[in-house]
C-alpha positions in Angstrom: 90.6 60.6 81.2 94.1 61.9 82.1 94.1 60.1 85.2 92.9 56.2 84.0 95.4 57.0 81.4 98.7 57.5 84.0 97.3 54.4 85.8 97.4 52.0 82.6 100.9 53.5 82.3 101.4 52.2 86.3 99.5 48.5 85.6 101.5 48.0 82.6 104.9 48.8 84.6 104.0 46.7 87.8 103.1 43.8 85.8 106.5 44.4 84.3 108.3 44.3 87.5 106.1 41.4 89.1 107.0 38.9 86.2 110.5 40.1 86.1 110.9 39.3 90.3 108.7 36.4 90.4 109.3 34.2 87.1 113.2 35.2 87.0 114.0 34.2 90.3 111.9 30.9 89.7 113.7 30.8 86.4 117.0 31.5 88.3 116.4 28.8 90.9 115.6 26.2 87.9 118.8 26.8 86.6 121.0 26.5 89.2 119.1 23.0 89.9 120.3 22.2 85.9 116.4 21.9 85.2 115.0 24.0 82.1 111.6 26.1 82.7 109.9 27.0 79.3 106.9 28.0 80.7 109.1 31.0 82.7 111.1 32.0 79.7 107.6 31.9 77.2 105.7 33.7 80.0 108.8 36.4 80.6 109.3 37.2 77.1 105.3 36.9 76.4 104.6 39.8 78.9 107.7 41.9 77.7 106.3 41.7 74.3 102.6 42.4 75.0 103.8 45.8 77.3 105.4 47.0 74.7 102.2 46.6 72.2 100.4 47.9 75.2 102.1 50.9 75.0 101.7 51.4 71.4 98.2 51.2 71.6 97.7 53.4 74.4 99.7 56.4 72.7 96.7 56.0 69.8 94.0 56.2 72.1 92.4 58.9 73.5 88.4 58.5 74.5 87.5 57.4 78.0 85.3 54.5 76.7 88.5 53.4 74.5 90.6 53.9 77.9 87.9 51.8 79.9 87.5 48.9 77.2 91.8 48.9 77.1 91.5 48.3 80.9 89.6 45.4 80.5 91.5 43.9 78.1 94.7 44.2 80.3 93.3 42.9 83.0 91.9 39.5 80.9 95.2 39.0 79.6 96.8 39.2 82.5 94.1 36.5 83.8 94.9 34.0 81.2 98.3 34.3 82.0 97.9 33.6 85.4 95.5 30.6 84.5 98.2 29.3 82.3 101.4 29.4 84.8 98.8 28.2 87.4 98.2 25.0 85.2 101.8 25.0 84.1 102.6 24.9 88.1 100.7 22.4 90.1 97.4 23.4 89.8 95.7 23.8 93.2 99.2 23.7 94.2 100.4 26.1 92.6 102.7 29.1 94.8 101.3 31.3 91.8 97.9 31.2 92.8 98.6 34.5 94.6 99.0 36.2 90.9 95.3 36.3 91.1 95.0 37.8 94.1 97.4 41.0 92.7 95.6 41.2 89.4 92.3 41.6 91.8 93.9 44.3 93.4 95.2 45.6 90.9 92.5 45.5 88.8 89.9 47.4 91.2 92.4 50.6 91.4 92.1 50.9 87.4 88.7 52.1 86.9 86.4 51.2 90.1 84.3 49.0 92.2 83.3 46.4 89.6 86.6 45.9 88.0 87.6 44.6 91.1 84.2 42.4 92.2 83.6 41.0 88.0 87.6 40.2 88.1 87.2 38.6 91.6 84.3 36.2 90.7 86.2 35.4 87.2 89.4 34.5 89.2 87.3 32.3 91.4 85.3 30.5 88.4 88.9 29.8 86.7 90.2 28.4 89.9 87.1 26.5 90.8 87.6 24.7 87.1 91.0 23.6 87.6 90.5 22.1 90.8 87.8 19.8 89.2 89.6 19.4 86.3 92.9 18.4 88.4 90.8 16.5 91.2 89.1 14.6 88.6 92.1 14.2 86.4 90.2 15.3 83.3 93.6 16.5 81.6 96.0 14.2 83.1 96.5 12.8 79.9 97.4 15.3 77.9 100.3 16.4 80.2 98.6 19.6 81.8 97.6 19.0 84.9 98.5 15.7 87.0 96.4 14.4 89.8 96.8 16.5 93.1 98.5 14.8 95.9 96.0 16.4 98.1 93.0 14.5 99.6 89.4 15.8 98.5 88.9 17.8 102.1 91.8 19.4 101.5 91.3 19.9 97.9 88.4 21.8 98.6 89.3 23.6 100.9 92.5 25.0 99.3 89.5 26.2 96.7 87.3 27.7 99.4 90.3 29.6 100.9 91.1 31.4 97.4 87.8 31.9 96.2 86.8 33.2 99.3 90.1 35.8 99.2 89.4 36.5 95.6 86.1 37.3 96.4 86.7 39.3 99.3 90.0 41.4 98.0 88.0 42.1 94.8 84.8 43.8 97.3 87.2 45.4 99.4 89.4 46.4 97.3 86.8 47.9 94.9 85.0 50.1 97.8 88.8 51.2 98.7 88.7 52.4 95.7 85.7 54.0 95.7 86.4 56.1 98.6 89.5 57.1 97.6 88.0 58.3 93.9 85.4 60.6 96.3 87.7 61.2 98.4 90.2 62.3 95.3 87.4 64.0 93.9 86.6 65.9 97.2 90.0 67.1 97.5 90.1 68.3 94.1 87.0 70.4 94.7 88.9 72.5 97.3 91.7 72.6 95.5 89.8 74.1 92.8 88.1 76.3 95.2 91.4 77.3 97.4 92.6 78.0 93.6 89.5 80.3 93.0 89.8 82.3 96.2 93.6 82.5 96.4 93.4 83.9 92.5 91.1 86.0 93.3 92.2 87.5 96.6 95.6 88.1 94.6 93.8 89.9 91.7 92.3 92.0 94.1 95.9 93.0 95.8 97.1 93.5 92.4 94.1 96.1 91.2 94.3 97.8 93.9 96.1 101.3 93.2 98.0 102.1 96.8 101.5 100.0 97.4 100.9 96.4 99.4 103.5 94.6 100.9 103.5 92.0 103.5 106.1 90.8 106.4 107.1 87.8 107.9 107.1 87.9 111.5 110.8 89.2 111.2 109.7 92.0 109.3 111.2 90.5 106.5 109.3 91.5 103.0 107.3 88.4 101.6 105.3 90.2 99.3 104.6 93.2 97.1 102.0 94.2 94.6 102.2 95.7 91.1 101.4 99.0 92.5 104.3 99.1 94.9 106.6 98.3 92.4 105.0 101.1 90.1 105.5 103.6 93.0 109.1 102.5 94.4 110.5 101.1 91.0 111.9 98.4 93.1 110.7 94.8 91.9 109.6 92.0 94.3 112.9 90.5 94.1 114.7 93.2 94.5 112.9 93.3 98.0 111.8 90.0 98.6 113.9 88.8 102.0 114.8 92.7 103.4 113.8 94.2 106.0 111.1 96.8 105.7 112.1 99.7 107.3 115.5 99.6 105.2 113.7 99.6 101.8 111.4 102.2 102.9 114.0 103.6 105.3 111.9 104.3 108.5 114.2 104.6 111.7 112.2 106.4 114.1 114.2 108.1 116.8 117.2 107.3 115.0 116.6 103.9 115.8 115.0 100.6 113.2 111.7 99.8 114.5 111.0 96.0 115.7 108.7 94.2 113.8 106.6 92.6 116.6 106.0 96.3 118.4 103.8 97.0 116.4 100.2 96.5 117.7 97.5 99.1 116.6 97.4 99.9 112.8 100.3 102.8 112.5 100.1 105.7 110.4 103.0 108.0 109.3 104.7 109.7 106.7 108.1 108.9 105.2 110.9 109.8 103.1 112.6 107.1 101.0 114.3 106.9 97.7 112.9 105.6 94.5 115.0 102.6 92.7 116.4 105.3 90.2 117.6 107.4 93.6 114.7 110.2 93.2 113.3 111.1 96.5 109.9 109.6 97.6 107.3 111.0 100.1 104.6 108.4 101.3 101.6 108.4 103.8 101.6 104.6 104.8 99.5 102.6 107.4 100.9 99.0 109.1 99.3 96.8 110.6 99.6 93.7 112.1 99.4 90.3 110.2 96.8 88.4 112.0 96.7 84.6 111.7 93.9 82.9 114.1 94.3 85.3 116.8 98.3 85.2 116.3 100.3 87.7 114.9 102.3 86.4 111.6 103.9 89.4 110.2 102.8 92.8 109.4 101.2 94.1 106.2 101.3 97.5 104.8 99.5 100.1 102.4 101.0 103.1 101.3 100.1 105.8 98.8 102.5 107.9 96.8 102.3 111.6 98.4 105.7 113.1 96.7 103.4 115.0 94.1 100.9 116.2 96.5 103.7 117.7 98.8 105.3 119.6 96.1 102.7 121.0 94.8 101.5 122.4 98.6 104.6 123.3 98.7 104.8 125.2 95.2 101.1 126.5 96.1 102.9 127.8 99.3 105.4 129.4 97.4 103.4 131.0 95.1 101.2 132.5 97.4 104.1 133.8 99.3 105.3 135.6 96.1 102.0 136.9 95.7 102.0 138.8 98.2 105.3 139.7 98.0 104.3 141.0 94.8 101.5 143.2 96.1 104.6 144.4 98.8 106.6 145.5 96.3 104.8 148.1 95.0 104.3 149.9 97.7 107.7 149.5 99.1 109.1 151.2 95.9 107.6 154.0 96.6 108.1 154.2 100.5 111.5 153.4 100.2 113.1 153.9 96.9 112.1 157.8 96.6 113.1 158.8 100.1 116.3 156.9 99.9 117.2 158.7 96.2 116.2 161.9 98.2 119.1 160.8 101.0 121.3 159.8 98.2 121.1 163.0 96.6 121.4 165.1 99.8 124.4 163.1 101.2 126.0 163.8 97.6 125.6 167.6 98.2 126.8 167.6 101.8 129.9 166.1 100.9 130.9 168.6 99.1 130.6 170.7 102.3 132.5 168.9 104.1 135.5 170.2 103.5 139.3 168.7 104.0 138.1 166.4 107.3 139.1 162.9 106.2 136.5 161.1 108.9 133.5 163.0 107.6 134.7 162.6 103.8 134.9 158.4 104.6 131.9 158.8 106.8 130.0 160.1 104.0 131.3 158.0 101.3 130.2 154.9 103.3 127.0 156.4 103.5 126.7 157.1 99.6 128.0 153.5 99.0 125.5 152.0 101.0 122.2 154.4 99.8 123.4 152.8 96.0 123.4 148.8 97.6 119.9 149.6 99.3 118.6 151.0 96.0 120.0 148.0 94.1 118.9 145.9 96.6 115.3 146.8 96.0 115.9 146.9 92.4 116.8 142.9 92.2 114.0 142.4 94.8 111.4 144.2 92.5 113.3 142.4 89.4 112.5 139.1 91.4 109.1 139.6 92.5 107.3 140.9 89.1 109.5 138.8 86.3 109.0 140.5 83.2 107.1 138.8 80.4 109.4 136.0 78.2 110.0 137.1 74.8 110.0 133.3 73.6 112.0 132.0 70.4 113.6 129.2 69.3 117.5 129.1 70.1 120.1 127.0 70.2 120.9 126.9 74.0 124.2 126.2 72.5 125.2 129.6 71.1 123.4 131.3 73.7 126.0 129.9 76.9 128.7 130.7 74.0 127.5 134.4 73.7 127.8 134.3 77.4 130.5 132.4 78.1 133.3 136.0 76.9 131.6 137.6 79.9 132.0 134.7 82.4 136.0 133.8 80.8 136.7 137.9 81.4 135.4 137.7 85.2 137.4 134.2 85.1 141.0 136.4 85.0 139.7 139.1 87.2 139.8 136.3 90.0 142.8 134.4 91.2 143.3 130.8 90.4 139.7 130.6 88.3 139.7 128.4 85.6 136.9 128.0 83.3 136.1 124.6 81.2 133.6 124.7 78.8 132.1 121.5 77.7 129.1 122.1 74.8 127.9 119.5 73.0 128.5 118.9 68.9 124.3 118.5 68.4 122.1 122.2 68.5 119.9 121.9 71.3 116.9 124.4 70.6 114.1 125.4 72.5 111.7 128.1 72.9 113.6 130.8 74.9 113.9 134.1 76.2 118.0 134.3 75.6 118.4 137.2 77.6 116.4 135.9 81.3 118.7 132.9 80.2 122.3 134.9 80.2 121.2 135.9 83.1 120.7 132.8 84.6 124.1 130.9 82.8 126.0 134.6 84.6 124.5 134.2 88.2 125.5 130.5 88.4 128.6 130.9 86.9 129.4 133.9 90.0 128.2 131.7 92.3 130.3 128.5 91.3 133.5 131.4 91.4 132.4 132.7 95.2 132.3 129.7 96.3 136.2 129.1 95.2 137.5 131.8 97.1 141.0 130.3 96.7 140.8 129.4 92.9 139.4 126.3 91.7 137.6 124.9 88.0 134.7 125.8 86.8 132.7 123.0 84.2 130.3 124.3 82.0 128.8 121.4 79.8 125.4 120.8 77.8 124.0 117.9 76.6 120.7 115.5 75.9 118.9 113.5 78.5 115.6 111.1 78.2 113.1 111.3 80.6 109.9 109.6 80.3 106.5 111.5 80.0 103.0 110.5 80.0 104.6 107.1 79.3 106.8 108.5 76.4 110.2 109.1 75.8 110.9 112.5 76.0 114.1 114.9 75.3 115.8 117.7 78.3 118.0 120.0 78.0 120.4 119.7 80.8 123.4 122.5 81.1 125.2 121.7 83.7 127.9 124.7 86.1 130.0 121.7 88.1 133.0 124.0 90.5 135.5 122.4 92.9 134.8 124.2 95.6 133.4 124.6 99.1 130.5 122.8 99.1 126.9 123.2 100.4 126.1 121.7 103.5 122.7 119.5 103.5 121.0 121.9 105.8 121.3 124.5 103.2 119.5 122.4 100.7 116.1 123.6 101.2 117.2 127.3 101.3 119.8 128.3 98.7 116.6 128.9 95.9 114.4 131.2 98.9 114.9 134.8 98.8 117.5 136.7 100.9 119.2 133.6 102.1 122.9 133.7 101.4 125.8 132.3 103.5 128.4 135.3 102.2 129.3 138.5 103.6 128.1 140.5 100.9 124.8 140.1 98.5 121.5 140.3 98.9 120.9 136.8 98.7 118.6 137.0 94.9 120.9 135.5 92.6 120.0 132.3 93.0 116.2 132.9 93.7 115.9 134.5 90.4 117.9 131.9 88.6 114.9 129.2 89.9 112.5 132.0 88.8 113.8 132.4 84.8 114.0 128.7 84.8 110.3 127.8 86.6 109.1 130.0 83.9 110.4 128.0 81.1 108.8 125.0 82.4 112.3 123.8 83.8 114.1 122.5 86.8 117.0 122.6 88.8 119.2 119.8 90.0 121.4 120.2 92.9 124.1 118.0 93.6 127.0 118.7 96.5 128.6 117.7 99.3 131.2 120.0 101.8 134.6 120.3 100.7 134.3 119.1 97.1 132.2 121.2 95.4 128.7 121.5 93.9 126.8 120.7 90.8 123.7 123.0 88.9 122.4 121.5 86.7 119.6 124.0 84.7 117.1 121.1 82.8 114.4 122.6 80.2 112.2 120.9 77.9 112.7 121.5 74.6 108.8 122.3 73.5 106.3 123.6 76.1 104.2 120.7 75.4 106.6 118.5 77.1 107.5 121.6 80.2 103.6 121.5 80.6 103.4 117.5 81.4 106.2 117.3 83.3 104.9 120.4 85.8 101.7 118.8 85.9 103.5 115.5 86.9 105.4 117.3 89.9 108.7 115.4 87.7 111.8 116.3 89.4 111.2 119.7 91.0 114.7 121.2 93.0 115.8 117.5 93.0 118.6 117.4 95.3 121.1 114.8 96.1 
């Protein structure tokens, strides 16, 4: 028994401390009287000598009967002991009576009840002999014990006062001790059973698959479960102490959102960054924290919606092509035949014309603009039924090289263009269609130089990234078109990939809409990083097998991510 065991360890140091108060300051006060006291010095170095071979033994046993019988030994011992500096010291007399009144007490918080009664009688029987033996002056003559200066009244009833306190500390303190063992053990049981729910209450927070956190009544995060730091990335330390609505950053109406407002259970969605800076969507409830009737803090569930929102979105999207699809055809043939029919009629009337300048520009605007329309409508058609990849392994490398004498000779048609390219030393080959892919490297690269109206640099640079799939470490393919100049502003975010939607004076407003298309179709993504006045950053990311494009669209990883 673990606990018997730490109480021998206590007995053995209190009887330690009791002889070392008691006998040295007797043996103190002896010596500054100039009398010796060999009956201290044996007793003090006696019970120094028996702890320590108490505690030897104790180390070597480890039964509860061995633990029980140990006790019992102790506790005779330290009886004799007492009897001895009893007879040593007066007898009846004797100021160290009490002794057996501690070991009593003592003695009944080792084990239980009858310790304390069987050592309580003992005491009483060993008292009860040396008063007769003393009274009667039985070993008087052998030095021990003289005759008591105390009448036989008194004798007697010095007796009856111990006996009767021996007797009565060992009872009492034996059912103390009693009580307190069921009352230990009663404690213990609830314990136990607070252990069992609490663990169990927690192990059903932490299987449970939506995000859990809970508040203080500050609003301050006191708790988080595996499955909100799965959807956030953010560990409970990394939380633990902040303020709710800044980790999930809620500020409704501009405005943080006190803690104790909230009353009913409230349900919203919101937009907050994972710990690696991605962008998070989540449908999350709140409620209040009820404790007895009093509100405590708040706790909250949330879900992780990010996926499902991109792909309505991307199911919007693609529905809205469809269509646009099924519009196409017909508008190439209600628009595109009539309009080469214009073109071709406004080519002969110029020619009839004659020597008047406003009808020769007149018409030449006319020409110029029948030719935009028609390639207007080609791009559109171009956009809206993407030809079929003709897929091959290349390395991405040589492909932007192939490329990049096209983009360097529109570099020195403008003023102030430099162009930096950046490709890595390591091949990075994929399953391509080269050509939808020049097109894409050429659009971005005439974006990043319409953008610098007033010269500026243009970084092309390729390179390896690791992403993690399906819990594996995968390879992208990131090429990256970084320019230095105007910016896009954060309202444009959401509309530079849509068709038609262009901020400058002339194009239709496809370029970049068919870049996202060429790349979609290789299983890839765009990132977009910019702010106003210092420039902007594509960055074209594609998988470098379809397995890995196919897992990472089905995970909704990373789609348009902008920053």
């Amino acid at each position: 028994m673990p606990e018997l065991k730490t109480r021998l360890h206590w007995l053995m140091g209190l009887r330690v401390v009791i002889v070392t108060l008691l006998l040295g300051l007797s043996l103190a006060f002896h010596s500054t009287r100039g009398e010796s006291a060999p009956t201290f010095t044996a007793l003090i170095v006696f019970t120094y000598t028996i702890t320590i071979v108490y505690a030897l033994v104790l180390r070597r046993l480890t039964s509860p009967a061995a633990h029980t019988a140990f006790t019992w030994v102790q506790v005779g011992v330290d009886i004799v002991l007492e009897t001895v500096l009893i007879v040593r010291t007066g007898g009846v007399e004797s100021p160290f009576a009490v002794l057996y009144v501690m070991t009593v007490t003592v003695a009944s918080l080792v084990p239980h009840r009858r310790v304390g009664i069987v050592t309580g009688a003992g005491c009483t029987i060993l008292f009860g002999a040396i008063t007769v033996i003393q009274y009667f002056g039985l070993l008087h003559a052998a030095g021990w014990l003289p005759p008591s200066k105390l009448e036989g009244p008194e004798v007697l009833q010095t007796f009856e006062v111990y006996g009767l306190a021996f007797l009565v500390v060992g009872f009492l303190s034996g059912a103390l001790t009693d009580q307190l063992h069921y009352a230990d053990q009663s404690l213990r049981e609830k314990e136990q059973g607070l252990t069992r729910l609490q663990v169990f209450h927690e192990s059903i927070v932490r299987s449970i698959s939506s995000g859990v956190f809970t508040t203080d009544e500050e609003g301050r995060i006191t708790s988080f479960n595996p499955a909100a730091h799965e959807v956030t990335g953010y560990a409970f330390s990394d939380v633990q102490g902040r303020l709710w609505q800044e980790v999930f950053n809620w500020h409704p109406d501009g405005r943080s959102q006190d803690a104790d407002v909230i009353s009913p259970p409230l349900r919203f969605e919101v937009d907050c960054f994972h710990a690696n800076g991605s962008c998070l969507v989540l449908g999350m409830t709140v409620s209040p924290l009820q404790e007895q009737g009093t509100q405590r803090g708040l706790v909250g569930v949330f879900k992780d919606l990010t996926q499902i929102r991109y792909l309505e979105e991307e199911m919007r999207r693609r529905e809205w092509l469809a269509n646009l699809g099924e519009m196409s055809a017909g508008m190439a043939h209600e628009i595109r035949n009539p309009l080469g029919a214009l073109a071709g009629a406004m080519q002969m009337l110029r020619q009839d014309v004659g020597s008047d300048e406003t009808s020769q520009r007149l018409m030449d605007i006319a020409i110029r603009e029948a030719r935009r329309l028609d390639n207007i409508i080609t791009e559109f058609l171009q956009y809206a039924r993407p030809p079929a990849l003709n897929l091959a392994e290349q390395d991405l490398n040589k492909v932007l090289a192939d490329t990049l004498d096209l983009i360097q000779h529109e570099a020195r048609s403008r003023a102030g263009i430099t162009l930096v390219p950046r490709l890595g030393a390591t091949a990075l080959v994929a399953k391509v269609d080269q050509d939808q892919l020049k097109q894409v490297f050429w659009n971005l690269s005439a974006n990043a130089f319409d953008a610098m109206p007033g010269g500026g640099t243009l970084t092309i640079a390729t390179g390896l990234r690791r992403v993690e799939v399906g819990g594996r470490r995968e390879d992208v393919i990131e090429i990256s078109f970084q320019d230095n100049g105007e910016g896009i502003p954060k309202q444009n975010f959401d509309k530079i990939f849509l068709p038609f939607f262009t901020t400058k004076k002339e194009g239709s407003g496809l370029g970049l809409a068919q870049v996202h298309r060429i790349v979609e179709l290789h299983d890839g993504w765009i990132k977009v990083e910019s702010e106003v006045g210092i420039g902007a950053r594509f960055v074209v990311c594609l998988p470098q097998s379809s397995e890995v494009g196919v897992r990472l669209r089905h995970e909704g990883r990373e789609p348009w991510k902008r920053f």
